[in-house]
C-alpha positions, 0 to 999 in steps of 0.5 A: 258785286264784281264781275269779269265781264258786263254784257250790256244786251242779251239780243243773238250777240250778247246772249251767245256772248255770255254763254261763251265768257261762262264757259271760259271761266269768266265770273259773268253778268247779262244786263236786259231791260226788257222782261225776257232775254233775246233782244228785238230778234227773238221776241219781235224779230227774227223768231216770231217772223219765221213762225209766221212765214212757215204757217202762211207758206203751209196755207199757201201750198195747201190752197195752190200745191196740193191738187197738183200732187193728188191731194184734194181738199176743200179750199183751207180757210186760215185762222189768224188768232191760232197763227199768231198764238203759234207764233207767240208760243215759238217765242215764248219757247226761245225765251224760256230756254235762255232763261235755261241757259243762264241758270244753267251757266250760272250767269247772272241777269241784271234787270234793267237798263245799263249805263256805263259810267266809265270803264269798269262801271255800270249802273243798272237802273230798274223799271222801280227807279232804283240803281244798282252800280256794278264793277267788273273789269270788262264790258261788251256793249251788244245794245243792238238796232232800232228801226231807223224810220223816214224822215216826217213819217211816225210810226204809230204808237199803237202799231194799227196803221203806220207800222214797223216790222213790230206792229207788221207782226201782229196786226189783228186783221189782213189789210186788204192793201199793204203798202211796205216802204223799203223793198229789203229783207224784212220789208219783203218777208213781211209783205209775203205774210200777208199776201199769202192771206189775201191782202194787196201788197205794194213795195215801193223801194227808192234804188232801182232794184229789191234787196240792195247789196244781193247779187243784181241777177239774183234780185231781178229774177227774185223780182220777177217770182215776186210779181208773179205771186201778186207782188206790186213792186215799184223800185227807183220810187221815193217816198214823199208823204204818208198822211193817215186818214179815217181807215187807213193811209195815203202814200205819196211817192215819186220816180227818185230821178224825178217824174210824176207823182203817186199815190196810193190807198192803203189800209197798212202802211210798214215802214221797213227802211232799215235799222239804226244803231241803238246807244240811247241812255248809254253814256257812250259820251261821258265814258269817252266811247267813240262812235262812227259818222254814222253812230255806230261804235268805233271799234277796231280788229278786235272789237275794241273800242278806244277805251280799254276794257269796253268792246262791242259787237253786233248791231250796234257795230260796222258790218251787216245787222245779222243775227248770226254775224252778231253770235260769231262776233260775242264769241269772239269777244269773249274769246279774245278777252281770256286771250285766245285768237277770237277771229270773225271771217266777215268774208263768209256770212251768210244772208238769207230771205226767208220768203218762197221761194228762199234767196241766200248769198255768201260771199262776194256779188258780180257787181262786187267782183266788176268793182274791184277788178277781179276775173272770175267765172261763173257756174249756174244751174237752174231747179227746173232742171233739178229731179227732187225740185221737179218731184216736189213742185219747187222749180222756181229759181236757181243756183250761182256760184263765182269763182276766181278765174285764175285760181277756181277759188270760190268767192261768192255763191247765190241761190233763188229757191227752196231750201235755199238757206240750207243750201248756202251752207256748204258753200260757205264752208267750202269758202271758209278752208278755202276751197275750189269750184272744182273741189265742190263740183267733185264732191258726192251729194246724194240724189235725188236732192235740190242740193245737186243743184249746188254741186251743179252749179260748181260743176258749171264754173270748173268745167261743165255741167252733167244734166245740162 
């Protein structure tokens, strides 16, 4: 059978991309090898990890919050085997309902595992050994990442000791010391899930500072909450050895500019390193599809690879691993495949921490805006000065907004706090026409809500602040 287009991968970005080349009008099929549609973010990633944090952040906030506001109980008690089901049903929704959406935009799922032959090519091979091969005149290469690990240290095949974020997310116990290498995103919301049930959480990070590439002030406050929760987070520490023993693993590290060696005790050790581009079994090489130095496919304004009529997006590209940057590119491609002006503002992509409290970022950093020269001023606005925050025990952190010097154009804005990847959004819009801190700043914002604090902020980097 031939198809308009062949997405290889059915993660945020190729899903989304199938949807939006269906409704173009294009004759469209979705090739997955796995047994349900959503890739790493929705079954192992992204969805089940939010089910998680939410459940926790509730046990956390009825054991530490609840006395405060006049509400008194005993003390909660948790029940892992219910968290978990919680999250496994979450997941099992999300799964459905692409199913849903397939059939409903008539998209044809191949099941199994794609490989390009050449451009207008595929062969799809089955768990039953069979393959089937499929034209069609577009392919869009959406195979996404797979984590990246350290070097000498495997994780388990069994996921009970030396985890990934997978195995991290389904642990059968609390480990009374969790030891999480890599002080990022995923490594962090992990590390929260668990401290909130009890266990000991240690984070060693090789750069001298948590969450690399957020803005440095915002990392170091969002360090120091973490360190008041329990964290033990030691940064500027270079892993060296992970060797398991009977019950559980020593970690071995060391000051990365050299210095006296360490080592823990721990009962689970996560290795959240980051993630690496996924093209294993892809015949990129006998198709004559270019990768990058660091193994990612080449692609170019467009998303177009070097051969003609096979593009790329997501993980599997440049740019950050996000979910959503993934969504906004598999539009785009399908866009630019009918001919329409698919466009992505890689300038205005949210990211956001989805730990307590919340860390978002849009937008450029100080040490981005020092790095290239550009003047700017600068708006910040803490909750604890912030009604609604005071009113529902949420004070901790606060909100930064950068703008130009010159023109008051905002070009990054970063928030520690509650609700703070909510929040990041209108500034993300208000970035995306191009507006002012000023423009933002004079814009009505109910009262009382944590988003004043935005609007503060902005206030702060125009002119001046009201209640501060």
């Amino acid at each position: 059978m031939a198809y308009d287009v062949v997405i290889i991968g059915s993660g945020p970005g190729g899903y989304v991309c199938a949807i939006k080349a269906a409704q173009l009008g294009l004759k469209t099929a979705l090739v997955e090898k796995w047994a349900t549609l959503g890739g790493t973010c929705v079954n192992i990633g992204c969805i089940p990890s939010k089910a998680l944090l939410h459940a926790t952040e509730m046990f956390a906030e009825a054991g530490h919050s609840f006395d405060a506001l006049g509400i008194e109980i005993s003390a909660p008690k948790f029940n892992l085997a219910k968290m978990m089901a919680h999250k496994d049903q979450v997941v099992g929704q999300n799964t459905k309902g692409l199913d849903f959406l397939m059939k409903k935009n008539k998209i044809d799922v191949l099941r199994g595992t794609g490989k390009i032959l050449a451009a207008g090519k595929i062969a799809v091979a089955g768990e039953d050994g069979k393959s089937q091969e499929v034209e069609t005149k577009n392919i869009v290469i959406a195979t996404g990442s797979e984590v990246a690990g350290i070097p000498g240290v495997e994780v388990d095949v069994d996921e009970k000791v030396i985890v990934s974020s997978t195995g991290a997310l389904s642990l059968a116990k609390v480990p009374g010391h969790l030891v999480v290498v890599g002080g990022g995103v995923i490594g962090l919301e992990l590390g929260s899930v668990w401290a909130r049930l009890g266990a000991k959480v240690t984070v060693v990070e090789y750069l001298d500072s948590i969450l690399g590439g957020m803005d440095g002030e915002v990392a170091k406050q969002f360090q120091r909450l973490l360190a008041k929760q329990g964290f033990d987070i030691k940064t500027g520490s270079k892993v060296t050895a992970v060797a398991k023993g009977k019950k559980g693993a020593s970690v071995t590290f060391e000051p990365a500019k050299g210095g006296e060696v360490e080592t823990v005790e721990a009962d689970v050790v996560l290795i959240s390193t980051g993630r690496k581009p996924y093209t294993e079994g892809l015949g990129l090489a006998d198709a004559g599809v270019e990768l990058d130095d660091r193994g990612r496919v080449k692609t170019d304004g467009h998303l177009k690879t070097n051969i003609p009529g096979i593009y790329a997006i997501g993980d599997v590209v440049a740019g950050p691993m996000l979910a959503h940057k993934a969504e906004d590119e598999g539009v785009a491609v399908a866009e630019i495949i009918v001919g329409q002006a698919g466009h992505v503002n890689y300038g205005v992509i949210p990211s956001v921490v989805y730990t307590s409290p919340e860390v978002a970022s849009v937008g450029r950093t100080e040490e981005e805006l020092k790095k290239d020269g550009i003047e700017y001023k600068v708006g910040k606005f803490p909750f604890s000065a912030n009604a609604r925050a005071r009113a529902t025990l949420h004070t901790d952190g606060f909100v930064k907004i950068l703008s130009d010097k010159t023109t008051d154009r905002v070009l990054g804005a970063h928030i520690v706090g509650f609700g703070a990847g909510e929040m990041i959004h209108e500034a993300a819009v208000l970035m995306e026409f191009g507006g002012s801190a000023e423009d933002l700043g004079r814009t009505c914002h109910a009262h009382p809500t944590m988003s004043e604090a935005v609007k503060e902020a902005a206030m702060a980097a125009a002119f001046k602040p009201i209640h501060m």
